[in-house]
Short mmCIF file of the C-alpha atoms (twelve columns), coordinates in Angstrom:
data_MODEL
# 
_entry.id   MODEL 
# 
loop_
_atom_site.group_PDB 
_atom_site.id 
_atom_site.type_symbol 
_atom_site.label_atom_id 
_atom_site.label_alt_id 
_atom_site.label_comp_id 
_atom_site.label_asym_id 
_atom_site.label_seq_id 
_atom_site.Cartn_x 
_atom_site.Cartn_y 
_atom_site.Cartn_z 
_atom_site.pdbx_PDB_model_num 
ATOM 1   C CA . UNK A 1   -19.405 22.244  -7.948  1 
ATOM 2   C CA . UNK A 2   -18.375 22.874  -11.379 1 
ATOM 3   C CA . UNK A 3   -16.908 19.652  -13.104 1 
ATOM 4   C CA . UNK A 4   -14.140 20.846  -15.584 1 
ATOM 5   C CA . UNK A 5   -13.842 18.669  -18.765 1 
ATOM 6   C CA . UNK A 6   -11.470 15.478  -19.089 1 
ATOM 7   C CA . UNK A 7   -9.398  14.276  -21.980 1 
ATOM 8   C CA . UNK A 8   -12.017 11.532  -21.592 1 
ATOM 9   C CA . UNK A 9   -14.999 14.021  -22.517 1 
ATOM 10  C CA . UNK A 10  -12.948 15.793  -25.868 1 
ATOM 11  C CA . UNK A 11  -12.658 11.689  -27.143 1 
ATOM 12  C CA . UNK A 12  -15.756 10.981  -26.453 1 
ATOM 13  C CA . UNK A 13  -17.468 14.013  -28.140 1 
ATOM 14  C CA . UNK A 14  -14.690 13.301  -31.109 1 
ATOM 15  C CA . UNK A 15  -15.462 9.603   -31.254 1 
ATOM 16  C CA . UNK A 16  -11.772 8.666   -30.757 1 
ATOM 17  C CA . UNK A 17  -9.550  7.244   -28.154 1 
ATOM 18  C CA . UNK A 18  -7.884  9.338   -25.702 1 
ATOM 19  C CA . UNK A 19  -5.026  8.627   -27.266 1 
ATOM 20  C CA . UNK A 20  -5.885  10.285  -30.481 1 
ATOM 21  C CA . UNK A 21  -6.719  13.336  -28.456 1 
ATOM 22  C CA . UNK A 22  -3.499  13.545  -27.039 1 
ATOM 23  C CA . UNK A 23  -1.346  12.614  -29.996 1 
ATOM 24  C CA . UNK A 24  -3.467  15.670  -31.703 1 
ATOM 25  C CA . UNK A 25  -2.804  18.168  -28.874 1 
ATOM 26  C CA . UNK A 26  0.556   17.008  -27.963 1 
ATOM 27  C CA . UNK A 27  1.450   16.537  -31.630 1 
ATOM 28  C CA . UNK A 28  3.161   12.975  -30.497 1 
ATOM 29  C CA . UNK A 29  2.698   11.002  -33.370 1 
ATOM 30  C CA . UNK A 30  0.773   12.428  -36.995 1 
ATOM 31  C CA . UNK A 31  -2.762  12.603  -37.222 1 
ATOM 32  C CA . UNK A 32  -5.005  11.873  -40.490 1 
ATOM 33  C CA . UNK A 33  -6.211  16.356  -41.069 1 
ATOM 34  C CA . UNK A 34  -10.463 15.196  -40.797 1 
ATOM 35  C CA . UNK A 35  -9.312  13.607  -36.913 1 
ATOM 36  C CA . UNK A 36  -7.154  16.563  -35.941 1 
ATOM 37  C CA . UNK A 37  -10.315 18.816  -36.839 1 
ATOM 38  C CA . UNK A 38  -12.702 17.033  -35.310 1 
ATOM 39  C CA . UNK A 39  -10.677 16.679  -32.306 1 
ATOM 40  C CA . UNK A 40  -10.043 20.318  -32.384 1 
ATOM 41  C CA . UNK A 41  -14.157 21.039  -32.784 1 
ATOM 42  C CA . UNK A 42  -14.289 18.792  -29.668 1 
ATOM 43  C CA . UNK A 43  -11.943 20.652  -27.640 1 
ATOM 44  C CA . UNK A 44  -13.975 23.605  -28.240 1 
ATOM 45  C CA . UNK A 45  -17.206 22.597  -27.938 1 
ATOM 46  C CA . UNK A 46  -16.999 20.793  -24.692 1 
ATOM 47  C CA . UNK A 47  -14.993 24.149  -23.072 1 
ATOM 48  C CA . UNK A 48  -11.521 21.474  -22.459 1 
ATOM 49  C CA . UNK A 49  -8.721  24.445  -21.318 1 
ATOM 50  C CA . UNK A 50  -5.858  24.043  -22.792 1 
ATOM 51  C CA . UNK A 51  -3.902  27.022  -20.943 1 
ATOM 52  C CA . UNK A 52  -2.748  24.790  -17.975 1 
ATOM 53  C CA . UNK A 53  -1.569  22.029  -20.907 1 
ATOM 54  C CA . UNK A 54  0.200   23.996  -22.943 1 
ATOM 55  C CA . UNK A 55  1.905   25.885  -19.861 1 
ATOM 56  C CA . UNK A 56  2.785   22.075  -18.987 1 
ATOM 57  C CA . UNK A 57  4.142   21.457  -22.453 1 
ATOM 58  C CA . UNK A 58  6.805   24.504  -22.209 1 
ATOM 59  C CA . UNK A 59  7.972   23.209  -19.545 1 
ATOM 60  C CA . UNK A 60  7.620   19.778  -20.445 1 
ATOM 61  C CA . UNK A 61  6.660   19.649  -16.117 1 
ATOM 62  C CA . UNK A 62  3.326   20.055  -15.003 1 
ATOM 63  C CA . UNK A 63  4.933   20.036  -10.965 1 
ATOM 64  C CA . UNK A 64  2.699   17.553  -10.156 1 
ATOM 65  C CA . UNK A 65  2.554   13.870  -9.156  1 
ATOM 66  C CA . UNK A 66  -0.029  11.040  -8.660  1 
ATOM 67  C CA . UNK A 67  -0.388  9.187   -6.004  1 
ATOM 68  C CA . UNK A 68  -2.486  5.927   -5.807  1 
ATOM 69  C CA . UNK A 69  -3.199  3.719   -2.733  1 
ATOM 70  C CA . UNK A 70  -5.430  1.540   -1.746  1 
ATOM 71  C CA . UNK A 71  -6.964  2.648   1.570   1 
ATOM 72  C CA . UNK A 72  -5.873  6.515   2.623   1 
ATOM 73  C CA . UNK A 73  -7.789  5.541   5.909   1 
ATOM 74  C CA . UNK A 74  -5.504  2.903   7.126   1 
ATOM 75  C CA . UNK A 75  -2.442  4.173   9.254   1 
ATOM 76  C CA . UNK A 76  0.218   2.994   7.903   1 
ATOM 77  C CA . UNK A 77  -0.737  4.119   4.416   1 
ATOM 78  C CA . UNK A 78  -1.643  7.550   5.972   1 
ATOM 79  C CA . UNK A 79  1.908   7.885   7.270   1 
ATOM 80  C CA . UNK A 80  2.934   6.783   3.829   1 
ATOM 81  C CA . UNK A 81  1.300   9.712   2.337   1 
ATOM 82  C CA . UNK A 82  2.903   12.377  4.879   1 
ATOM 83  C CA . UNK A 83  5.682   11.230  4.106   1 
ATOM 84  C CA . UNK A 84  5.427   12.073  -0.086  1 
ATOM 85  C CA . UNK A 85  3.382   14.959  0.861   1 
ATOM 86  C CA . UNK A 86  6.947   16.223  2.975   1 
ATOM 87  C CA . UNK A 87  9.032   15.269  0.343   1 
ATOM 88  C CA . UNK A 88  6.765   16.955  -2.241  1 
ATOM 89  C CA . UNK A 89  6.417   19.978  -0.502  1 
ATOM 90  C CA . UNK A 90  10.354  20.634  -0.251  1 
ATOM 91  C CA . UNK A 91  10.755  19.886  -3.628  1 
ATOM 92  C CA . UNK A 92  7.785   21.972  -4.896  1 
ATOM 93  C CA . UNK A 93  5.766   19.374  -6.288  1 
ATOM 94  C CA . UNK A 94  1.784   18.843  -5.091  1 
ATOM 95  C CA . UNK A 95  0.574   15.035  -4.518  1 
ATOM 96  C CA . UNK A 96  -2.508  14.557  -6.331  1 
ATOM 97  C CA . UNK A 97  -4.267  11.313  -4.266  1 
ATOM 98  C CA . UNK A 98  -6.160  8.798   -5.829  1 
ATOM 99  C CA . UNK A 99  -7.822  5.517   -3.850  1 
ATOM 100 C CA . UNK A 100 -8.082  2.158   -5.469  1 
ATOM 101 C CA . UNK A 101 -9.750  0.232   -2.445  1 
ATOM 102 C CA . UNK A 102 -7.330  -2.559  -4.141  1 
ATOM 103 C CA . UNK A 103 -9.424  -2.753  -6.976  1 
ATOM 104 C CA . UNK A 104 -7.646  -3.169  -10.054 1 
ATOM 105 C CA . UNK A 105 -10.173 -2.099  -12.111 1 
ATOM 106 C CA . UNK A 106 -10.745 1.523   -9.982  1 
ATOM 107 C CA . UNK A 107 -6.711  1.655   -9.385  1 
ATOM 108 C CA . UNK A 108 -6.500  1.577   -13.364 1 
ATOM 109 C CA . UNK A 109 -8.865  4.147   -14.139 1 
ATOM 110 C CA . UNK A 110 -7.592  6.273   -11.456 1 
ATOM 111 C CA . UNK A 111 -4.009  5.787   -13.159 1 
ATOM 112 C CA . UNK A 112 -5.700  7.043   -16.349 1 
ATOM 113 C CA . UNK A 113 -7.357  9.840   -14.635 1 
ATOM 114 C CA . UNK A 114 -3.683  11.137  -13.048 1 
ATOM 115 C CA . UNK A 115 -2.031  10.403  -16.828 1 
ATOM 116 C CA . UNK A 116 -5.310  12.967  -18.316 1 
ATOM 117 C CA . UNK A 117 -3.686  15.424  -15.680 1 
ATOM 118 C CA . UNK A 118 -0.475  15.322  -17.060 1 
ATOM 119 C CA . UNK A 119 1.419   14.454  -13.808 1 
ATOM 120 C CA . UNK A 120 4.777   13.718  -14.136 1 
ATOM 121 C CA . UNK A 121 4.897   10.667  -12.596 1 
ATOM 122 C CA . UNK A 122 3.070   8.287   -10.289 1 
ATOM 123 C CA . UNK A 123 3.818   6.782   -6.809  1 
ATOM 124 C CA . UNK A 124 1.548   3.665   -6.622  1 
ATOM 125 C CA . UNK A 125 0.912   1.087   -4.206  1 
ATOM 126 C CA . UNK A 126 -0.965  -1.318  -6.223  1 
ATOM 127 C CA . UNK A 127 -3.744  -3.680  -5.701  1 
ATOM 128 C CA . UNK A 128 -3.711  -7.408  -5.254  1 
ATOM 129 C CA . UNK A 129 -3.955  -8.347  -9.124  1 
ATOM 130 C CA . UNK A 130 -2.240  -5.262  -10.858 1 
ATOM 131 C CA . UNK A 131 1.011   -6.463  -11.139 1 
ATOM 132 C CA . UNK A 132 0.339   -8.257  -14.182 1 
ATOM 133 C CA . UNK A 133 -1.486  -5.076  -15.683 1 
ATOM 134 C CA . UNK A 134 2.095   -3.225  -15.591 1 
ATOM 135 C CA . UNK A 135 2.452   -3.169  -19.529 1 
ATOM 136 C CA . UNK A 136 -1.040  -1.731  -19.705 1 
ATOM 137 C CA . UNK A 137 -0.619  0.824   -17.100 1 
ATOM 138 C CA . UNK A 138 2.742   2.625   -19.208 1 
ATOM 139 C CA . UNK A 139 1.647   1.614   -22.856 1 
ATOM 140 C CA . UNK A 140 2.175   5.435   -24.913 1 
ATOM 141 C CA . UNK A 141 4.367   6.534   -22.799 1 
ATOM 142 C CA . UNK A 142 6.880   7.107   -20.513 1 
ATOM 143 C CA . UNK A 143 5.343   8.184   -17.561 1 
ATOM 144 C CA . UNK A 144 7.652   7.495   -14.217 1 
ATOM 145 C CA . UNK A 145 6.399   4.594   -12.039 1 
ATOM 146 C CA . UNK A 146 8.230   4.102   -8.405  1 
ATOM 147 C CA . UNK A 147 6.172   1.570   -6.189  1 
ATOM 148 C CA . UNK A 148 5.421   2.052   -2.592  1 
ATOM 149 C CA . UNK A 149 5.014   -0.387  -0.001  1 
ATOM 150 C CA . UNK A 150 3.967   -3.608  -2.078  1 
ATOM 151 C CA . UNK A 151 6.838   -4.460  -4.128  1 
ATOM 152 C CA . UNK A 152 7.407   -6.680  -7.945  1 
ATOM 153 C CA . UNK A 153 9.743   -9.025  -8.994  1 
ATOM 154 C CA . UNK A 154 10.263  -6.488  -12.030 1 
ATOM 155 C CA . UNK A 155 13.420  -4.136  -12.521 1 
ATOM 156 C CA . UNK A 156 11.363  -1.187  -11.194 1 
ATOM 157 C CA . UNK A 157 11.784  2.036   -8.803  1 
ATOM 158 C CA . UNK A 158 10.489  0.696   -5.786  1 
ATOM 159 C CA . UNK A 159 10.879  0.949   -1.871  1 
ATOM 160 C CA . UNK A 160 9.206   -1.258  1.472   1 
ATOM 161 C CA . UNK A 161 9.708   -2.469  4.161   1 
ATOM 162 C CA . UNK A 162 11.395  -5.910  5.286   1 
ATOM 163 C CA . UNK A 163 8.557   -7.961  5.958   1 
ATOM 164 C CA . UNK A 164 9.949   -12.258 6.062   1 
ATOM 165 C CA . UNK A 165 12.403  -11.554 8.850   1 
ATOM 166 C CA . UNK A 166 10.496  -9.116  11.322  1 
ATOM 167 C CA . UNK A 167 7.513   -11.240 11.334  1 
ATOM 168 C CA . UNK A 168 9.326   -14.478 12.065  1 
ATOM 169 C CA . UNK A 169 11.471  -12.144 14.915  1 
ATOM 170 C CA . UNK A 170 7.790   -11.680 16.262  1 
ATOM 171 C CA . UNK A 171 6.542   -15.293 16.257  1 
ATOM 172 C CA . UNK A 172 9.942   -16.367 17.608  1 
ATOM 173 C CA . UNK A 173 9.467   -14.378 20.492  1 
ATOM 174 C CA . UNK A 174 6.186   -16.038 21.225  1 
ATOM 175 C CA . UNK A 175 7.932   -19.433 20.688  1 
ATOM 176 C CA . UNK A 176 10.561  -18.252 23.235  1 
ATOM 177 C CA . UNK A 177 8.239   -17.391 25.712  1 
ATOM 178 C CA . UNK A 178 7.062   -21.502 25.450  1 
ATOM 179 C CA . UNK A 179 4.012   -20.804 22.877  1 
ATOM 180 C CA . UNK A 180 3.197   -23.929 20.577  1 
ATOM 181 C CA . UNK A 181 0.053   -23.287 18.881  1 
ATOM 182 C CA . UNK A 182 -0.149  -19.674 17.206  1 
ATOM 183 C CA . UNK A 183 -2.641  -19.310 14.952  1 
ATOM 184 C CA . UNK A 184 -2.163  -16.395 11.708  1 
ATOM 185 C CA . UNK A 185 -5.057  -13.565 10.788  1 
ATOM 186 C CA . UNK A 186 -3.279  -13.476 7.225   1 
ATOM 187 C CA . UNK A 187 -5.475  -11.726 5.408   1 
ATOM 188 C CA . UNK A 188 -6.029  -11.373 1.285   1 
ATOM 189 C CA . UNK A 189 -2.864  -13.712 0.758   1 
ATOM 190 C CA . UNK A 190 -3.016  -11.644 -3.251  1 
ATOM 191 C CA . UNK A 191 -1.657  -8.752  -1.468  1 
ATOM 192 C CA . UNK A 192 2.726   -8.951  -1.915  1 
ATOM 193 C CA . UNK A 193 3.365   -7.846  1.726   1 
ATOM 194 C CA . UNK A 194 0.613   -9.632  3.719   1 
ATOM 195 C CA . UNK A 195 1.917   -13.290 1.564   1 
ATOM 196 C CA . UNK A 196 5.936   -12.079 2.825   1 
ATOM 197 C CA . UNK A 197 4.389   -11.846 6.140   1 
ATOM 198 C CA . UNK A 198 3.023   -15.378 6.531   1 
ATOM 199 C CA . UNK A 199 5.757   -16.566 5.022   1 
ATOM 200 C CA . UNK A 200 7.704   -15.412 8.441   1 
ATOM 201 C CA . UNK A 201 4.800   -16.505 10.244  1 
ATOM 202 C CA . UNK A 202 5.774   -20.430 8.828   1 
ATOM 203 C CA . UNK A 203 9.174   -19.982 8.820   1 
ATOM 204 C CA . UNK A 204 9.263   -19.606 12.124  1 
ATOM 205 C CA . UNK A 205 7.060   -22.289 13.037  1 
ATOM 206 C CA . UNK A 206 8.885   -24.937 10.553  1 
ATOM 207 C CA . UNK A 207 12.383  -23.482 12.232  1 
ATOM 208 C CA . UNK A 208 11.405  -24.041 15.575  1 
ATOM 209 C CA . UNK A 209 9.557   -27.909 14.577  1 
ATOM 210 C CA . UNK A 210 6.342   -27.022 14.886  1 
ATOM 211 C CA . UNK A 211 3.220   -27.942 12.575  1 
ATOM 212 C CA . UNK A 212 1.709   -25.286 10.429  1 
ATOM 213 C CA . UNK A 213 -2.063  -26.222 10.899  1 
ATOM 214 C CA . UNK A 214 -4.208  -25.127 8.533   1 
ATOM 215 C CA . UNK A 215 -7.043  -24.797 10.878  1 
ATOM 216 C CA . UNK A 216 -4.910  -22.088 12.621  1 
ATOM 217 C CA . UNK A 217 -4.321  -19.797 9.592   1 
ATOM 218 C CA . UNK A 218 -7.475  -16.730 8.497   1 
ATOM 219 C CA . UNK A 219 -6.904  -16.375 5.218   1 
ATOM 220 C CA . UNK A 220 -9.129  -13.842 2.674   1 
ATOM 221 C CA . UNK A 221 -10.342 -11.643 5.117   1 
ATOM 222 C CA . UNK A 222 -9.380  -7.915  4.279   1 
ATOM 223 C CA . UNK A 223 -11.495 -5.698  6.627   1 
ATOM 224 C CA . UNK A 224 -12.271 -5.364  10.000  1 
ATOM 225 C CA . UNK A 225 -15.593 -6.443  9.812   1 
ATOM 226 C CA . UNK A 226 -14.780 -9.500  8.055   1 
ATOM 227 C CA . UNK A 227 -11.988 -10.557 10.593  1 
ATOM 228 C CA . UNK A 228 -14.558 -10.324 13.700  1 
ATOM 229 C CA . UNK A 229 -16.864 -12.239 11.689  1 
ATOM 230 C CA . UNK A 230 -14.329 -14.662 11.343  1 
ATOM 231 C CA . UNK A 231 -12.304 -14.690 14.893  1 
ATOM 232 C CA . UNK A 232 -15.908 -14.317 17.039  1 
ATOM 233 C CA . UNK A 233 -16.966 -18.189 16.723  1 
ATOM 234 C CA . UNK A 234 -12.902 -19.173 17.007  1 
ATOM 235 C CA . UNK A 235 -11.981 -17.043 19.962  1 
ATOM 236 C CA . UNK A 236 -15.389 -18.321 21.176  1 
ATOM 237 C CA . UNK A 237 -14.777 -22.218 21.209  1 
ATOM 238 C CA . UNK A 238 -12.878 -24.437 23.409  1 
ATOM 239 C CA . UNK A 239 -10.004 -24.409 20.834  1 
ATOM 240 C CA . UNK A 240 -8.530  -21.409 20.410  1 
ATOM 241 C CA . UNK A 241 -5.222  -21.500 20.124  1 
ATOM 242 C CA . UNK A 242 -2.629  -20.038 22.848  1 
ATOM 243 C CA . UNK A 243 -1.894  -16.966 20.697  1 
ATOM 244 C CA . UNK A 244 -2.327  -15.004 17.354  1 
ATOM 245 C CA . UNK A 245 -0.599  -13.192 15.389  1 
ATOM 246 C CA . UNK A 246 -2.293  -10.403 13.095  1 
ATOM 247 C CA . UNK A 247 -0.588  -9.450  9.750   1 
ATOM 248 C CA . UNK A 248 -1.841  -5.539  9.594   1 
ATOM 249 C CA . UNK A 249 -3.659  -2.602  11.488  1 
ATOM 250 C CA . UNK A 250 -7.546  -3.633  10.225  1 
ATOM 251 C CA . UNK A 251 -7.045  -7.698  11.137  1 
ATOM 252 C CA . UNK A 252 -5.948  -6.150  14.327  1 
ATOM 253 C CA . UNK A 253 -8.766  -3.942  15.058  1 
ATOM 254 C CA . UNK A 254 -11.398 -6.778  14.098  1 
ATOM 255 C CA . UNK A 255 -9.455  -9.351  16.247  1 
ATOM 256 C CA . UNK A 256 -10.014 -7.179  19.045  1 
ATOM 257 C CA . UNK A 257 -13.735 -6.351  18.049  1 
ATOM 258 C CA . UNK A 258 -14.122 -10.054 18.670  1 
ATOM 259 C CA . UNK A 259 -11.711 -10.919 21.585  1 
ATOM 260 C CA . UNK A 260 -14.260 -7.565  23.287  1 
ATOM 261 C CA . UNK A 261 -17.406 -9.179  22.268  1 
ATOM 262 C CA . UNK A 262 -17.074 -13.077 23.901  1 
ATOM 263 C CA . UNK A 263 -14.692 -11.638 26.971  1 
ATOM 264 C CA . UNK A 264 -11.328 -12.688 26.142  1 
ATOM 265 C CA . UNK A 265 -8.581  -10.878 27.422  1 
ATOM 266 C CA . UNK A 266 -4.692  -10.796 26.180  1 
ATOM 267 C CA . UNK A 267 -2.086  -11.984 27.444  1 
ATOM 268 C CA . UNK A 268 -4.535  -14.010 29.919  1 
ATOM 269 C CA . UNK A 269 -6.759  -15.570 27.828  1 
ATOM 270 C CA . UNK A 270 -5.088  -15.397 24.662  1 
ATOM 271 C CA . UNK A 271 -1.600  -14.140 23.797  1 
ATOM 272 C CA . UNK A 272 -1.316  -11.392 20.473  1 
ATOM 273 C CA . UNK A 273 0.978   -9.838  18.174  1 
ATOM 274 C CA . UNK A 274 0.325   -7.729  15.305  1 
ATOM 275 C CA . UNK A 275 2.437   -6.294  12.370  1 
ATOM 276 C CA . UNK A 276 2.150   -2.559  11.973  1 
ATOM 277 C CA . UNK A 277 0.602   -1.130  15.420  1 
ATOM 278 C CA . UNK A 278 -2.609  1.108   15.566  1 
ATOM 279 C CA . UNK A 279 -2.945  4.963   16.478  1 
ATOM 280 C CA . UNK A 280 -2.005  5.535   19.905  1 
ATOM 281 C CA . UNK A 281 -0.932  2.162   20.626  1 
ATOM 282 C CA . UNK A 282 0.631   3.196   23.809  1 
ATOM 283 C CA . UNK A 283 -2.876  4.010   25.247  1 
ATOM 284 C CA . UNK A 284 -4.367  0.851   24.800  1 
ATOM 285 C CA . UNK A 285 -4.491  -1.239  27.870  1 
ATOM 286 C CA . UNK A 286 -2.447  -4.294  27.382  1 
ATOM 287 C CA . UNK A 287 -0.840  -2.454  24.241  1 
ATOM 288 C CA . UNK A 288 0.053   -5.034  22.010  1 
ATOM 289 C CA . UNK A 289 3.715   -5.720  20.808  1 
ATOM 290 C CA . UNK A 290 3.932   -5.034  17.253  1 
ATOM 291 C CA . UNK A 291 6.143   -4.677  14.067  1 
ATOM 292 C CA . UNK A 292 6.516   -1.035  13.173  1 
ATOM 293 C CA . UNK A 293 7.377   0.105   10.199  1 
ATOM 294 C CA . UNK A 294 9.243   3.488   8.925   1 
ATOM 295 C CA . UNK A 295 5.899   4.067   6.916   1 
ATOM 296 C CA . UNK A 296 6.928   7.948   6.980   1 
ATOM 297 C CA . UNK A 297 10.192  7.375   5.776   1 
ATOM 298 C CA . UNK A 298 9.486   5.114   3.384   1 
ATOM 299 C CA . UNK A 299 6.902   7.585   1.949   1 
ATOM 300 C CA . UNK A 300 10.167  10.527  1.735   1 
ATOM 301 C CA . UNK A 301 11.841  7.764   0.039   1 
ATOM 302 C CA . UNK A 302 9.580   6.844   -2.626  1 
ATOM 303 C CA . UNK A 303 9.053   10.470  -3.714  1 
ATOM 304 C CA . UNK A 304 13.156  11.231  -3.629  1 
ATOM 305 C CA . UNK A 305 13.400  7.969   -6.390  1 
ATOM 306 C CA . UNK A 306 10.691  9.617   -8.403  1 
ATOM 307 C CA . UNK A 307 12.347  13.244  -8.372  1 
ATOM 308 C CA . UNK A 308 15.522  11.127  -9.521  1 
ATOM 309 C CA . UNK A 309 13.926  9.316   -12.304 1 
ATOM 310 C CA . UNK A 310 12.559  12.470  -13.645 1 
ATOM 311 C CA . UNK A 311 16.024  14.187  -13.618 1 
ATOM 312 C CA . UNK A 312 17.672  11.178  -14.636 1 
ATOM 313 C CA . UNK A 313 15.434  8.966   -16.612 1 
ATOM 314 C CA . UNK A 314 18.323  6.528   -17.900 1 
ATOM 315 C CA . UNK A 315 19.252  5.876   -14.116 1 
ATOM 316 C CA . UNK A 316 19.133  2.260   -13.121 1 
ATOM 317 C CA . UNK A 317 16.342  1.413   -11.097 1 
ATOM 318 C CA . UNK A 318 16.739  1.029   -7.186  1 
ATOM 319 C CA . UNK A 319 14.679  -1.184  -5.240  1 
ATOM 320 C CA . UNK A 320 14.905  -0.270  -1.515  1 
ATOM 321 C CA . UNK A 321 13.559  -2.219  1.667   1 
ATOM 322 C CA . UNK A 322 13.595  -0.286  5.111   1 
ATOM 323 C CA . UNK A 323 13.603  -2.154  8.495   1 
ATOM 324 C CA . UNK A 324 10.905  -2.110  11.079  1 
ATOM 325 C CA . UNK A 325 11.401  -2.471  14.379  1 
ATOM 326 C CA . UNK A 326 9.253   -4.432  17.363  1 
ATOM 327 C CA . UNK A 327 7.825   -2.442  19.943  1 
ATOM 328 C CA . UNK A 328 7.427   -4.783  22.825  1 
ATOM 329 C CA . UNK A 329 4.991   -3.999  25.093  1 
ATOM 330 C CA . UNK A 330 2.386   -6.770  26.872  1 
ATOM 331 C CA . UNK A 331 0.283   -8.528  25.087  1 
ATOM 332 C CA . UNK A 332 3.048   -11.271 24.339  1 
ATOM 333 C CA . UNK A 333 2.992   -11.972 28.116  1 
ATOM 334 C CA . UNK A 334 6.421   -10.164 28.838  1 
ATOM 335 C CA . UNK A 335 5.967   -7.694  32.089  1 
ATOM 336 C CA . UNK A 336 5.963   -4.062  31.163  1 
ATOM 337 C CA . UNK A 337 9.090   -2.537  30.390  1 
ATOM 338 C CA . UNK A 338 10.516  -5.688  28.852  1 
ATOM 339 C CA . UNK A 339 13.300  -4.682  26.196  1 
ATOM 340 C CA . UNK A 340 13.130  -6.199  22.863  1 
ATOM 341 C CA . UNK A 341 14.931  -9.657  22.567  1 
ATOM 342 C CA . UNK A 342 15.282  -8.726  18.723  1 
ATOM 343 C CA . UNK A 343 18.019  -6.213  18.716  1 
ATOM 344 C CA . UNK A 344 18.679  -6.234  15.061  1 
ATOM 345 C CA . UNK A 345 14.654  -4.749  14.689  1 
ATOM 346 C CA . UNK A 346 15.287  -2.164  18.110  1 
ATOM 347 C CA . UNK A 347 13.944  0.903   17.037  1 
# 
């Protein structure tokens, strides 16, 4: 595979900063005449094209846009993807997809790597500790930013998903049903949307008088592997609590990994609810009743606010949240067929 050279490879050869190199080639801000030549001997001798930039400079549009998440593999995200891919495609733009595996570090350099390629502007769902790394990410420039599924406190583009209210709608329902000790699979409590959701989780707990017992509550897990590591010795013992509730697709699978391995069945044995449902959830046998969220839409939405910024960069920036619905189905201990007592999150 032939490896074509980076912005990265002209500054190194040149001894500069990336910057440099694209201040010279861009002509962005004046460069001393010895660094512009050097950079220029650079360009050359490590075979950097510069038909595709300067086509991109005409036009001041290169057509393309970066997107960075931090697990393609996950559902959810992989809806989220379709769903720019859609949008991109009617608009004439191609998604160039990066992976962080919510590393800040890697979801950084990947930023840097999409910036090298010009696009004209990024989609990102960011790791657990980027947010702070925001002034960093658009320093030189003015690249577009809109933010997808985990959302900041800062005036940004940005769309999600309601998250507090749905997940306290789901532990209500168990609490309805005469449930008093629901434990949480949390997960990395860094992550925006994953903290939302156990806020719902003790909301509705605290609402309906109950204790919120840490000994009930998996927190730092992030993978499937690490949740059946965690859940096998609980789910195991004689105190288990009466039902779970799992805050995303992976917590789910492991949860089940583990409620398979020691012979614990739901609703019987143990009563569950997840937020966001896995692939063909309706063949799974009890399918579990789970938050769903418009992951496709909010994908088309996220790449409509980008196309917007970039036609109308002084616009004010929009911060959208789309509502999931619950798809009921058995694991809550309902009988099949039983309609959603949440009508506000019907789908």
């Amino acid at each position: 595979m032939v490896v074509m050279p980076t912005l990265s490879d002209v500054a190194s050869q040149a001894r500069v900063s990336i910057a440099t190199v694209s201040h010279v080639l861009n002509g962005t801000r004046p460069v001393r005449e010895e660094t512009r030549l050097r950079v220029e001997r650079a360009v050359e001798e490590v075979g950097y094209r510069r038909d595709r930039l300067a086509r991109a400079l005409r036009r001041n549009r290169t057509d393309t846009v970066g997107l960075v998440v931090s697990d393609p593999a996950q559902p959810v995200f992989a809806q989220m993807i379709h769903g720019v891919e859609l949008e991109a495609q009617t608009a004439g733009y191609t998604v160039m997809l990066a992976m962080s595996s919510d590393d800040a570090a890697q979801e950084l350099e990947a930023i840097v790597k999409l910036k090298e390629h010009r696009v004209d502007g990024i989609i990102l769902s960011e790791s657990s500790h980027m947010l702070d790394r925001f002034d960093e990410i658009l320093r030189g420039d003015e690249i577009p930013l809109v933010l997808l599924d985990r959302l900041a406190s800062r005036t940004l583009d940005q769309v999600g998903a309601e998250t507090v209210a749905p997940m306290k709608a789901l532990v209500d329902h168990l609490i309805d049903n005469g449930c008093t000790d629901i434990g949480m699979i949390a997960g990395d409590l860094a992550v925006p949307t994953l903290k939302e959701r156990f806020e719902g989780y003790r909301l509705a707990l605290e609402s309906a008088g109950l204790p919120v017992r840490e000994d009930r509550i998996i927190t730092g897990v992030r993978t499937e592997r690490e949740t059946w590591a965690a859940m096998r010795p609980v789910l195991q013992g004689a105190t288990r609590a009466e039902a779970y509730v799992t805050a995303s697709t992976n917590l789910t699978a492991g949860f089940l990994r583990a409620m398979r391995d020691v012979g614990v069945q739901a609703p019987d044995d143990v009563k569950l609810v997840s937020f966001d449902e896995l692939p063909y959830a309706d063949f799974f046998a009890p399918r579990i009743t789970s938050v769903v969220q418009p992951a496709v839409e909010m994908g088309r939405l996220a790449m409509r606010l980008l196309l917007r910024r970039l036609n109308a960069p002084d616009s004010r920036p929009q911060t959208t949240r789309l509502r999931p619905w619950i798809a009921h189905r058995e694991t809550c201990g309902c009988p099949p067929g039983t309609p959603s007592p949440f009508p506000e999150f019907a789908g």
